[in-house]
N, C-alpha and C positions, 0 to 999 in steps of 0.2 A: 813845249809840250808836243809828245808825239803821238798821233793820230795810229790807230790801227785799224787795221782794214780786213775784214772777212769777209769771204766770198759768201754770197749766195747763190743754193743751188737750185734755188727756185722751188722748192719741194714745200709748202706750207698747208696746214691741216686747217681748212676751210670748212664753213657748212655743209657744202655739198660733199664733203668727205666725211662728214656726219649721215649726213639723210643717206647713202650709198650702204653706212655699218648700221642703221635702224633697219632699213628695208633691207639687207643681211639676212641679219639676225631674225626680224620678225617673220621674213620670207619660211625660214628654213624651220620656223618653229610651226608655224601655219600650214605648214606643207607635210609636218610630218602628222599632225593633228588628223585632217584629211586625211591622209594615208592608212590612217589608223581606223578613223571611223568607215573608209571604204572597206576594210578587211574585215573589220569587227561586223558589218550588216550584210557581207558576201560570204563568209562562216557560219554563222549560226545565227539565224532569225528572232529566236527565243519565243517562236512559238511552240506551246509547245500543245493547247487542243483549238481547233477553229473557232467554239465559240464559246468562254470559259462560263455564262447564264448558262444555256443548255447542259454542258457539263456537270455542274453544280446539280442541277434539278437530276437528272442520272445517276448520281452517285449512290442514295441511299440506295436506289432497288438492282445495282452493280454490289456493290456491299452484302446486301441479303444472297443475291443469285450466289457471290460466292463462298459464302458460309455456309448454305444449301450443299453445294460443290463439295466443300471439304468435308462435311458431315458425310456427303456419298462413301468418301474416300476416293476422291478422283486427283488423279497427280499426273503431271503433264513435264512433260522431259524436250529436252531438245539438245542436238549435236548438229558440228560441222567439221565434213571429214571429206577428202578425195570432192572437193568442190560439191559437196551435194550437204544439203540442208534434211534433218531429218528430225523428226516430230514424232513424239508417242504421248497417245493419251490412253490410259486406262483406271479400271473401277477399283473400287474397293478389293475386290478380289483377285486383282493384276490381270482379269482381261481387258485387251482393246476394247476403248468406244469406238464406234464406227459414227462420226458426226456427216454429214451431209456435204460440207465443205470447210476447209483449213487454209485459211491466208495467213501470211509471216510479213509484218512489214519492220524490215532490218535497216538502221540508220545508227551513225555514230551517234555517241555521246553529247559531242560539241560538232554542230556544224551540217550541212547539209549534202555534201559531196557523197555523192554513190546510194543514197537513199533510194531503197527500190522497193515495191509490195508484190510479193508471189505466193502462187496457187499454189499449193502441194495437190500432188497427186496419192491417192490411196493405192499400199504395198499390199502385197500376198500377207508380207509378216504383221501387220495393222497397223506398222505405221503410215507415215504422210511425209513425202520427201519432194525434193526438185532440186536441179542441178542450177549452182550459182556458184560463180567467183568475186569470193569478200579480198578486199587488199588486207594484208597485214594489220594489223590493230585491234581497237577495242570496239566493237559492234552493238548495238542495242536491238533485241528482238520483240516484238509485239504482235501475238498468235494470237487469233480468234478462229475459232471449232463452232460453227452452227450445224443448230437440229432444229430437227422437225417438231420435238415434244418438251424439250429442256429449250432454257435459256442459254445462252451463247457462253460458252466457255473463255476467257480472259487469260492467256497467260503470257505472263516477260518474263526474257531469260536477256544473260551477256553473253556475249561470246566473245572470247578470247584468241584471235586468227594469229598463228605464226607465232606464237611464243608469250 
């Protein structure tokens, strides 16, 4: 009888060359997990009012104020052109209102980056402008126009920067 003889190269798949491909594998799934929930809570918060009670109780006399508004015939415009943000509000009759003060607070869609709130200033022509640079993209605007004798005017517009 003849005996045959194969080398050993010493190379054999042991436990520990299991526990090595679990914690692998599990590492890299864990890690992209993480990864994900860190971008997903550094983008967008999903807040989207401070305190959704209080909200809620504001809604119905926001609702009235602006069906008051559109009964006036008030219509509220917004552009963004040559880095400047610009605002018209007028009546029924297409003259300017002249409100007391006009903030814009402009944020993306999804996410928090560049989120800023600015004053406009009142023009000779009646609108309300201020110089800002939006990056490229899809922008969200939320104007509010206070007076002295009306309720506070509410208006969202998008903007659409660079194309």
């Amino acid at each position: 009888m003849t005996t045959q003889m194969t080398e050993d190269t010493g190379r054999r798949f042991t436990g520990w060359h299991m526990l090595a491909l679990m914690i692998g594998f599990f590492g890299i799934i864990i890690s992209v997990n993480v990864f994900m929930a860190v971008s997903a809570t550094r983008t967008w918060t999903g807040l989207v009012v401070e305190n959704s009670y209080v909200a809620s109780q504001e809604f119905n006399t926001k609702l009235a104020n602006a069906r008051d508004q559109i009964a006036m015939g008030w219509e509220g415009g917004l552009e963004y052109a040559d880095s400047t943000l610009r605002f018209t509000l007028v009546d029924g009759d297409g003259n300017p209102l002249r409100p007391q003060t006009v903030s814009v607070h402009v944020s993306r869609p999804i996410g928090v980056t560049g989120d800023q709130t600015l004053m406009l200033e009142h023009m000779p022509d009646g609108s309300f402008s201020a110089p800002v640079t939006l990056d490229t993209g899809v922008w969200n605007a939320a104007i509010i126009a206070t007076f002295a004798d009306q309720p506070d005017y509410e208006h969202r517009a998008r903007l659409n920067v660079g194309g």
